[in-house]
N, C-alpha and C positions, 0 to 999 in steps of 0.2 A: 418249167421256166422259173416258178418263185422258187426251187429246190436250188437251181445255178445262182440264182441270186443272194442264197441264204449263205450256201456255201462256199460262194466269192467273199460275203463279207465278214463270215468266220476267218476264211484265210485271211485275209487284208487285216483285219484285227490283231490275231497272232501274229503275223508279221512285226505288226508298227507294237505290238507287248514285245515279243522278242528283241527288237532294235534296243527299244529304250531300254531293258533288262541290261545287253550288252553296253549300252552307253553308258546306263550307271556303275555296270563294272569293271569299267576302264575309269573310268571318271574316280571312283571311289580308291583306285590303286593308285593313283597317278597324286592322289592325296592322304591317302594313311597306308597306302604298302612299303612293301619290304625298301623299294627303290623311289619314298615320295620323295615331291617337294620337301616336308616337312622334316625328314631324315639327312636330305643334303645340308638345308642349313643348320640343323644337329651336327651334323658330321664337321662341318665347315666350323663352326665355334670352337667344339673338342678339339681339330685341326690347329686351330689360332690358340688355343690355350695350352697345346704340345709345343707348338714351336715356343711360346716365350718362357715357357719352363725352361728347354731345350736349352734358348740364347742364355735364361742367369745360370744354368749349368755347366757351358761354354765357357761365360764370362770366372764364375770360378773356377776353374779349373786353370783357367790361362793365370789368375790371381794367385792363385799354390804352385802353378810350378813355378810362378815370379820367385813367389818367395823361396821353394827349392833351390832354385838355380843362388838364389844369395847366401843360401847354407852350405853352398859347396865348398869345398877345401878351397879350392883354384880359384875361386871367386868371394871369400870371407871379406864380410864390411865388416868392420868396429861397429860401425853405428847402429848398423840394423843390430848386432847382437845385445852390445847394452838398451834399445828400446826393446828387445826382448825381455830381456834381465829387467829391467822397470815396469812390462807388462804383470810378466808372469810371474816373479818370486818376490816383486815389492823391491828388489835392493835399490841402494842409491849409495853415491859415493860420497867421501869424506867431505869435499867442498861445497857439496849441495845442499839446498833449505827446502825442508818440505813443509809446507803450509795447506791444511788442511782447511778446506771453506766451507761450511753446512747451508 
C-alpha cells in the first residue's frame, strides 16, 4: 500500500514538473521566439519607417518628373529655364542688380 502511494505521488509530481516545463515553453516563445510579441512590434516600427521612406521617395519622384515634364521640347517655360540658369551657372541678365548680403 505505502509502494501505490509513493508511486502515485512520483507520478502526480512529474506530471504538475512536466506541465509547468511545457508552460514555460510556450510562455517563453510567445515572448522572445522567432514569432514573439516582441518581434511583431520590431517588425511594425521597421514597417512604419519603410513606408515613410517609401512616401518621400514617392514624393520625389513625382517632383522630377514635374520638373521633366517642364524640360520637354512641347512644354518649355522661359521661366523655369532662366531660374535654372540663375541656379546653376550664376548668370544673370543685363538689367539685373545683384546684391550680395553677408
Amino acid at each position: 500500500m505505502n509502494n501505490y502511494l509513493i508511486k502515485k505521488k512520483i507520478l502526480s509530481n512529474f506530471i504538475t514538473i512536466l506541465t509547468f516545463f511545457i508552460f514555460v515553453f510556450f510562455i517563453s516563445h510567445i515572448f522572445f521566439g522567432e514569432r514573439s510579441v516582441w518581434k511583431i512590434f520590431s517588425l511594425n516600427s521597421k514597417i512604419d519607417a519603410a513606408n515613410k521612406e517609401y512616401n518621400k521617395l514617392i514624393n520625389n519622384k513625382k517632383n522630377i518628373m514635374t520638373e521633366i515634364n517642364l524640360l520637354r521640347d512641347n512644354n518649355l517655360d522661359s521661366d523655369f529655364i532662366t531660374e535654372i540658369s540663375y541656379d546653376l551657372l550664376g548668370l544673370i541678365q543685363s538689367d539685373q542688380i545683384v546684391i550680395n548680403i553677408k
